[in-house]
C-alpha positions in Angstrom: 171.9 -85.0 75.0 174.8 -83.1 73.4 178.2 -84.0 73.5 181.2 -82.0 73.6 184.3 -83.3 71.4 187.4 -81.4 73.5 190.0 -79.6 71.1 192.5 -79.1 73.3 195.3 -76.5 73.6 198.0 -79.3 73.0 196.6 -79.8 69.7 196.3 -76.0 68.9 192.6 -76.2 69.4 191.8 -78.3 66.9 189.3 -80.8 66.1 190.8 -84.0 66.0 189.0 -86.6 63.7 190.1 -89.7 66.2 188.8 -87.6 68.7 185.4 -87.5 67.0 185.3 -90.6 65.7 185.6 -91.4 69.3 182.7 -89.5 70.3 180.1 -90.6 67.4 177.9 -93.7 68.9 174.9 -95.4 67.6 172.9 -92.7 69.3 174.2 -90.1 67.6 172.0 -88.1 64.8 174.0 -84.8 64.2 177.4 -83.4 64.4 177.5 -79.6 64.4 180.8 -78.0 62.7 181.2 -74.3 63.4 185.0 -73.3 62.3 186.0 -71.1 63.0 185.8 -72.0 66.8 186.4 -70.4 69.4 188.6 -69.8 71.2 191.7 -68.8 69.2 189.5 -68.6 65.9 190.6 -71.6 64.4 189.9 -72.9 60.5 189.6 -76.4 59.7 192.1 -76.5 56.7 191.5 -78.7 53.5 193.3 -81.6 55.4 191.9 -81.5 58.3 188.8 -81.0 56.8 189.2 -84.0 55.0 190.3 -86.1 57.9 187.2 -84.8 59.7 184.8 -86.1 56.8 186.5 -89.7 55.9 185.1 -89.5 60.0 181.7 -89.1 59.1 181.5 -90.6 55.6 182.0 -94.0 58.3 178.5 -93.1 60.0 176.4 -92.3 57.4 173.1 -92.2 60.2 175.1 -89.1 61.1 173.4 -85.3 59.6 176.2 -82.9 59.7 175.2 -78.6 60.3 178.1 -76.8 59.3 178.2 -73.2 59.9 179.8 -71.6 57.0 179.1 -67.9 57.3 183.0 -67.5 57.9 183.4 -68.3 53.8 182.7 -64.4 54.2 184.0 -63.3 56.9 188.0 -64.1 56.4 190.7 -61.5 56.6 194.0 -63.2 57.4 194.6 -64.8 53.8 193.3 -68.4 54.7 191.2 -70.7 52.3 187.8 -71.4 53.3 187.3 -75.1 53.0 183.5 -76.7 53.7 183.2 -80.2 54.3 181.3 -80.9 51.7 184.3 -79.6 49.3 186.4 -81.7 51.5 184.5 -85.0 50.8 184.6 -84.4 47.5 188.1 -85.0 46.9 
């Protein structure tokens, strides 16, 4: 069954990696990272990125799906940064 990590308006609509970290359980099999999200159209930044994958590099029985179409479809000047870039580092 899917769960839903909230990215709430007091945080900008961001993920949060506590949040997620909260939300990964030895059930879990995939997390699914579509950035930008809606609704305001948010990026995940390199740091946030990063925050996002120390997460996951914890569970490693966790797949990750990362939509990164948006590497292509930016127009307001910010870096495109993958989570596999992100881990990297």
């Amino acid at each position: 069954m899917p769960v839903a990590v909230s990215c709430p308006e007091n945080n900008h609509f961001h993920l949060r990696a506590a949040d997620l970290d909260a939300a990964i359980t030895s059930k879990t099999k995939w997390v699914v990272l579509n950035f930008p999200n809606n609704r305001p159209a948010r990026c995940a930044r390199a740091p946030r990125m990063r925050e996002i994958a120390d997460v996951l590099l914890k569970h490693p029985q966790v797949l990750i799906m990362s939509d990164e179409i948006y590497e292509h479809l930016r127009y307001d000047g910010v870096e495109f940064c993958s989570i596999a870039e992100s881990s990297r580092n």
